[in-house]
N, C-alpha and C positions, 0 to 999 in steps of 0.2 A: 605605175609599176607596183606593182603586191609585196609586200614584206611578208616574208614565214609566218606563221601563227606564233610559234617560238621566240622571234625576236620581239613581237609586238606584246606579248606577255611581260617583257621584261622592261619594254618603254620606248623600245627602238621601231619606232610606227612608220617612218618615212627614210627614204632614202634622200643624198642630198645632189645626189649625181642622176643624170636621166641615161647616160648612156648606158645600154644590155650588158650584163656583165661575162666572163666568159666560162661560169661553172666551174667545174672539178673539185678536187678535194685537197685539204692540208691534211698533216700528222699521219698521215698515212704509216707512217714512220717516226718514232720521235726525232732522231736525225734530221726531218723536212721542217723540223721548226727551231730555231737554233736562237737563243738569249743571250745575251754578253751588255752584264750593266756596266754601263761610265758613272765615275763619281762626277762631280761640279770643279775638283781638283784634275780633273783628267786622267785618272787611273781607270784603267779599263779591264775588267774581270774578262779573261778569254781562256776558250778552252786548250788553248795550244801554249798552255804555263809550262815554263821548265820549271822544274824544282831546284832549290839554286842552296839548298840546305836550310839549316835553324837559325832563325832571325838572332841579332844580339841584342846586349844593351836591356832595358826593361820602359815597362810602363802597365797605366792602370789595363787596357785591352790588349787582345793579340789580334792583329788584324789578321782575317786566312781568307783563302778562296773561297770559296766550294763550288763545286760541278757534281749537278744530279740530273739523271736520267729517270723520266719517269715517276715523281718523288713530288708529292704536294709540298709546299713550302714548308708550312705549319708541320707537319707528318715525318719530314724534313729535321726539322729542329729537336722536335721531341725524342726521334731515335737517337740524335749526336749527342741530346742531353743525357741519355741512359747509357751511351754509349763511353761517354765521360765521366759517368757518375756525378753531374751534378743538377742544380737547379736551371730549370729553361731561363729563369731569368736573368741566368748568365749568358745569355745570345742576346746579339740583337743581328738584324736583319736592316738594311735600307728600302726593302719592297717584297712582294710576293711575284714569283715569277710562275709559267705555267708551266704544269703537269705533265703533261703527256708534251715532253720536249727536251733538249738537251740545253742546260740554264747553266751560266756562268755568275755569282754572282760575291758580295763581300759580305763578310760574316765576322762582326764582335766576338771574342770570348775570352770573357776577367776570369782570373786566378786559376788560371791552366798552362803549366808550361808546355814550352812547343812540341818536345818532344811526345807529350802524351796525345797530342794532335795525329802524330801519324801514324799512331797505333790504334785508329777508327779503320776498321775493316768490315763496310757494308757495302751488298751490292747496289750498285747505282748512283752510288754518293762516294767523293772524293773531297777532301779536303787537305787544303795543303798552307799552313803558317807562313803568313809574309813578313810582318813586321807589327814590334808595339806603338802603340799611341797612346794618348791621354784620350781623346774622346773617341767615342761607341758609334760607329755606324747607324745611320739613321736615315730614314726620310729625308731630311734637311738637306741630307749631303750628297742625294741622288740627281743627278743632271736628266739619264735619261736611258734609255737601253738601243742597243743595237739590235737586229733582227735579220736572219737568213732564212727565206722560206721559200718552201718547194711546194709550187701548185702542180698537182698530179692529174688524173684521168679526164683531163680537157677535151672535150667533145669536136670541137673548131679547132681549122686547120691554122698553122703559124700565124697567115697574113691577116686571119680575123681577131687571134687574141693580140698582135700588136696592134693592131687597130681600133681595138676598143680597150685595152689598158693605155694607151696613148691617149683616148678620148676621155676616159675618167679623169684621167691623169691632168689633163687641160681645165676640168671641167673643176678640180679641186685648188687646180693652183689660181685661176678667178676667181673662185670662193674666197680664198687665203689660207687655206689646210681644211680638215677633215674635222667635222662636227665631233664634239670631244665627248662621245658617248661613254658610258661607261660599259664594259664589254660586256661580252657573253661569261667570261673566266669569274667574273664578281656575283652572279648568279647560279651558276653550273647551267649548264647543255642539256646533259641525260635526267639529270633529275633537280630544277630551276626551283629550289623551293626558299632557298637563305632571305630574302626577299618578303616572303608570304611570312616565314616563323618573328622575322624584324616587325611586320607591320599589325601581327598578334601583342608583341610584347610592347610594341609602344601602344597603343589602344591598352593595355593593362591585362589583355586575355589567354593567362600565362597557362591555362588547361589547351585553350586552343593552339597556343603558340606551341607546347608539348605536341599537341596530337598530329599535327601538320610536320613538323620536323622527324616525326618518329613513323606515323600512318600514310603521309600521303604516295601514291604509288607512281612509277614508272615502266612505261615497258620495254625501259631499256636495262633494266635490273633483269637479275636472273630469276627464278620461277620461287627458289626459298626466299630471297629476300619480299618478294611479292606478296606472297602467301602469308609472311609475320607482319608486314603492315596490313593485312588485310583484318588478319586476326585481332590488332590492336583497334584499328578503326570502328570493325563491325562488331567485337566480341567483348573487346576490355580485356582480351586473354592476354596478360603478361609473360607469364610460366609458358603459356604455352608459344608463344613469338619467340620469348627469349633461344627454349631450344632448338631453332630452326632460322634463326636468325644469324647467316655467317658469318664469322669471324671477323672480318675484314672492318664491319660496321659497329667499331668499336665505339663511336661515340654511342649510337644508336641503343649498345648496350649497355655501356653505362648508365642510362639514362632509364633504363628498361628493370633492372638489377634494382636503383634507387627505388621506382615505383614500386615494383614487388614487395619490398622493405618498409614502405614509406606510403600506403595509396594516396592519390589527391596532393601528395606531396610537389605538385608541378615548380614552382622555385627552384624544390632542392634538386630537383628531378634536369633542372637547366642549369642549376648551377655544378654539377658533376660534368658540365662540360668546361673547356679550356675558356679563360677571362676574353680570349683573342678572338674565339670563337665567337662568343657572347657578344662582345660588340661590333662583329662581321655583322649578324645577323640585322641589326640596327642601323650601322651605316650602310648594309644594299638596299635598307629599304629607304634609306637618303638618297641613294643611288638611283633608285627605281623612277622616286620624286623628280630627282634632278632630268632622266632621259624622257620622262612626259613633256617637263616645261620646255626642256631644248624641241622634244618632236614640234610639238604644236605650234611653237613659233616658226618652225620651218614650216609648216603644213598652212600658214596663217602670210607667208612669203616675207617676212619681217627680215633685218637686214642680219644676218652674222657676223660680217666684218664692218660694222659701225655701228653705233647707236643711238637710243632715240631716248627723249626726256624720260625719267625715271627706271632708264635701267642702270646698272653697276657695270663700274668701270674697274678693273683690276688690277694693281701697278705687277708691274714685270721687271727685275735685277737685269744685269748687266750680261747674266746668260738665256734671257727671254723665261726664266721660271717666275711663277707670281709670289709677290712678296708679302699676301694674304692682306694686305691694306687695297680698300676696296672703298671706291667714291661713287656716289648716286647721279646720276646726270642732269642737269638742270639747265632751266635757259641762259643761265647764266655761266656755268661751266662748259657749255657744249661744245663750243668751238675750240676750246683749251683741250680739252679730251681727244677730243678729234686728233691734234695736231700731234698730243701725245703718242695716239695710236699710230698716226704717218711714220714715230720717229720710234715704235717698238718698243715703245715704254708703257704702252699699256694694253689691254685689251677687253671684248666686250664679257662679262662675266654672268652667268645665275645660281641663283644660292642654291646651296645646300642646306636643306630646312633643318632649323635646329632652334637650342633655347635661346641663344642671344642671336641669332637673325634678323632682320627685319625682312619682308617678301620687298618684290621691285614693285615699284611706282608703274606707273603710264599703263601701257598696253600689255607688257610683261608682267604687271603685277595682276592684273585681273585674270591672267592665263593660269599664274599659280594658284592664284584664290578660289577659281573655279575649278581645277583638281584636289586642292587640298579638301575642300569642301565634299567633290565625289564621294573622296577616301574617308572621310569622316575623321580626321587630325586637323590638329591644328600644330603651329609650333611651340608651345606649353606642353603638348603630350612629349614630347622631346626629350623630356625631364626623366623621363622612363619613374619614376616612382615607386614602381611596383620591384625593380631591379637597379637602383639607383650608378650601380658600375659599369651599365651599358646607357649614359646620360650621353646626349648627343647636342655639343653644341654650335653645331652649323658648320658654316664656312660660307666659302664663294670656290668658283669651277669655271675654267675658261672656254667657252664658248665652239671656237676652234683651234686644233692644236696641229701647229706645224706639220709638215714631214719633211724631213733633212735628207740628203745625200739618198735619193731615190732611186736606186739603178734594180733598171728587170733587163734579164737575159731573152734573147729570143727563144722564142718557143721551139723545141724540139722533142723528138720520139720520146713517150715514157715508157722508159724499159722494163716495168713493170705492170705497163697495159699497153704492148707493141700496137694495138693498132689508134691509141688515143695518145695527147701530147702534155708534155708540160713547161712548166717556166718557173723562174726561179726569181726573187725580189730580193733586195738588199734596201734597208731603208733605218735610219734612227728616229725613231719617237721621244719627246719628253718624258717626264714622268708622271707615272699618274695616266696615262695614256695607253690604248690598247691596240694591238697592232689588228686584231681581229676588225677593228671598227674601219680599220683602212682595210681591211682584205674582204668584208662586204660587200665593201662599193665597187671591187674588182671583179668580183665571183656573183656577187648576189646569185647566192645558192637556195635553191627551193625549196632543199630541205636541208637544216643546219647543221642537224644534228650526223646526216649522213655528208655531209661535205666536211667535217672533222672540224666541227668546231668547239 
């Protein structure tokens, strides 16, 4: 079965399900794709909050909702920071939720009282004061997200898309969940380049890493945006990109303004963008590492749910999240491992290349070596050097990742293409986890970018 060109750029080369998927499209709508994160404490950010007034009492954070429509996360933060008048680094965030969607999620913010919280008046964003705390919302504290989606313009009639979401649906739960890619949303869709600009800046090729984040084209932009990276790419026209270059792609001109200022300046030229930004661009291209070595070992038929001498075993807490302690397998631990994973204390893990890493042993290790090798890095280039605030030092990544509490509706008339159908999923992912990666193996769409991904 052929994976899109699109997905295979990004790492995502194989699929792990063989049943046909049943097409149509997501987001059609931001409504048809619906976010609501859980903490690990069980508070669950939903859009159906009453507002219950102004928390009492004090502490270092305010803890608040927020609900946005349509609103990148990062894009997100920056306007509620202006919006407050203060420093972004008075946010903190547990995760990035996506875009083109309607996102429930929890949001830090020190030294603002509540009151001035509800005087944020933008479209698309809601935010509403819960309560204070001592500690800041974080990664750490994320369990995992809930998810509501609406599959639209389905070609096949009811009995075939139950029957082949039922057949995937079998075919994952034998696996033991859904190959823990990193999605499409950690690249972009329309124009997949955070990846390409990470793998310039670790290599040290900070003119190239510029020209690719600012020149390279899409034809899913509009005709000006097209035409100012063209101009950048073929011409060195700054001045002249910059005025034709729209608004919208404000990093782009930031970045655009520095050079005019500054030629050859490519650092300062990268570093006029956000800190958050800058080491996005580094870990997708961790990212990128990480969904080669997961394809190929699927593509090489090696096991997902067990493992073999020299790969990495991942301990897992008491809510199946990994507790980043991560053990090598050997012939002497293997069977011990094994028994851990029977009892969901542990599971099969591959690195995330970085400075303190080490690649896996056995069979998995030679898969890595032979792409790292491709790519021309090693894990020393990691160090980033050349931008030392975007240093990247590894981790580990589990293998497969659950899916919880899975209910799909039956397929019925989509009212917004009477004579095609759709269906609707309810599902919770961990964290760190893309639901796009489960909606894949349900749709395997031909083209991805037109199936709203």
């Amino acid at each position: 079965m052929t994976v899109p060109s699109l997905e295979a750029s990004l790492g995502m080369t194989v699929y792990a399900t063989r049943t046909p998927g049943v097409g149509g499209r997501i987001k059609l709508f931001a409504e048809d794709f619906i976010v609501e994160e859980i903490l690990v404490d069980g508070s669950k950010a939903t859009l159906k909050h009453t507002p219950a007034g102004l928390p009492e009492g004090w502490g270092r954070h305010l803890l608040c909702l927020l609900v946005k429509k349509n609103w990148d996360t990062l894009a997100a933060l920056e306007k509620i920071a202006e919006e407050l008048n203060i420093d972004e680094g008075q946010l903190h965030v547990a995760g990035i939720k996506d875009t083109k969607a309607v996102t429930a999620q929890h949001i830090s913010v020190s030294r603002v009282p509540p009151e001035k919280i509800l005087n944020i008046k933008v479209k698309g964003l809601r935010v509403y004061p819960i309560r204070f705390e001592d500690e800041a919302v974080s990664p750490s504290r994320l369990y995992g997200n809930h998810f509501h989606i609406v599959v639209r313009s389905i070609s096949y009639g009811p009995a075939v898309v139950e029957e082949r979401i039922n057949a995937v649906v079998e075919e994952l739960k034998h696996l033991g969940g859904v190959p823990n890619y990193f999605g499409h949303q950690r690249f972009g869709t329309k124009r997949p380049v955070t990846h390409l600009v990470g793998r310039q800046i670790v290599k040290g090729n900070l003119e190239e890493a510029s020209l690719t984040f600012l020149s390279l084209p899409s034809p899913f932009e509009d005709p000006d945006a097209r035409e100012a990276r063209r101009l950048i790419r073929e011409a060195g026209d700054y001045r002249a990109a910059l005025k034709i270059l729209p608004k919208h792609l404000t990093y782009e001109r930031a970045m655009l303004k520095h050079l005019i200022k500054h030629p050859r300046d490519y650092l300062g030229a990268l570093r006029r963008l956000p800190l958050k930004l800058r080491r996005l661009f580094v870990q997708a291209y961790q990212s990128y590492l990480y969904n080669l070595f997961l394809s190929e070992r699927i593509k090489r038929g090696m096991p997902l749910n067990d493992v073999l001498v020299g790969d990495y075993a991942l301990e897992l807490d008491g809510c199946g999240l990994p507790t980043g302690r991560a053990s090598r397998v050997s012939e002497s631990n293997l069977s011990q491992i094994r028994e851990k994973m029977r009892r969901g204390e542990a599971a099969l893990a591959i690195p995330l290349v970085g400075l303190k890493v080490e690649a896996s042993g056995g069979v998995q290790g030679e898969i890595e070596r032979e792409i790292l090798s491709s790519e021309g890095v090693n894990p020393q280039d990691f160090r980033v050097e050349c931008m030392p605030e975007a240093v990247a030092r590894g981790g580990f990544r589990r293998v497969l990742t659950p899916i919880i509490n899975l209910q799909t509706s039956e397929a019925s008339e989509d009212p917004v293409n009477p004579s095609k159908f759709k269906v609707e999923l309810d599902f919770t992912l961990l964290r760190g986890s893309y639901a796009t990666v489960l909606l894949r193996e349900v749709m395997k769409p031909r083209n991805v970018v037109e199936a709203g991904f």
